[in-house]
C-alpha positions in Angstrom: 4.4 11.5 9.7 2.0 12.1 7.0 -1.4 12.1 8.8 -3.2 14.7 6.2 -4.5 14.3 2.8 -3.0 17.6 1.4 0.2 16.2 2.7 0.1 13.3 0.1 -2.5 13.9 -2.0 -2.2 10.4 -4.1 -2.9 8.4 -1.2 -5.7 10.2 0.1 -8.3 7.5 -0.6 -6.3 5.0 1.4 -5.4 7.4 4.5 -8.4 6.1 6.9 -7.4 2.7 5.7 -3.6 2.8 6.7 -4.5 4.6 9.8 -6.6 1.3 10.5 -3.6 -0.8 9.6 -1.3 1.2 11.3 -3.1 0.2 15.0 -1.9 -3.8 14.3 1.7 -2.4 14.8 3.7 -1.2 17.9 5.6 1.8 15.9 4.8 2.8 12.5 5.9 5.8 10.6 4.5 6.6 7.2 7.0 9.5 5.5 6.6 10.4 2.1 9.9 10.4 -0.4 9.6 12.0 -3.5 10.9 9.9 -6.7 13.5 12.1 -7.4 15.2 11.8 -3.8 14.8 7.9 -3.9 16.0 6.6 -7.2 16.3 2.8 -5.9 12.6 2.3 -5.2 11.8 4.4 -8.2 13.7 2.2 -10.5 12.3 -1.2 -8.1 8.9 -0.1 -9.6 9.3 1.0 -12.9 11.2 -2.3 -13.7 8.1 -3.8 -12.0 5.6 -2.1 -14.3 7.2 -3.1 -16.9 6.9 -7.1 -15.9 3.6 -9.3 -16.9 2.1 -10.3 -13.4 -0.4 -12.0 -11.6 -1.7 -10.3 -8.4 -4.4 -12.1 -6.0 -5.7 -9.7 -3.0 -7.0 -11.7 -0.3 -9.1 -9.7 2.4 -9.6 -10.7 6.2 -12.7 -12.0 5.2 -12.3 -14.7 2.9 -14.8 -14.4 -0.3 -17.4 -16.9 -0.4 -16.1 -18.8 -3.6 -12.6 -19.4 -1.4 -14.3 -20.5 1.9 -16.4 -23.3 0.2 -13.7 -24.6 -1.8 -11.8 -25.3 1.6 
């Protein structure tokens, strides 16, 4: 599993935060696959980047705007 920030150096801002995450689940394993040994997922996200999108994040806590418009 890749537990260390040298190990996956793009992700190493979100490495506390997944290790967080990874506690809500019973067995999580986190492997890293370089592009050129999964072409499937690499082609999933550069079709995706290509596509106009809206994307809304939503946190556990809901911002204030949201919770006074419920």
């Amino acid at each position: 599993m890749v537990s260390e920030p040298e190990e996956w150096p793009a992700f190493e801002v979100y490495l506390e935060d997944i290790k967080v995450l990874m506690g809500s689940f019973r067995n999580t394993k986190i492997i890293y696959v370089p592009r050129t040994e999964n072409s499937r997922a690499d082609g999933l996200a550069r079709s995706a980047r290509k596509q106009l999108s809206f994307v809304v994040h939503m946190d556990a806590v809901l911002p204030a705007w949201f919770a006074e418009s419920i």
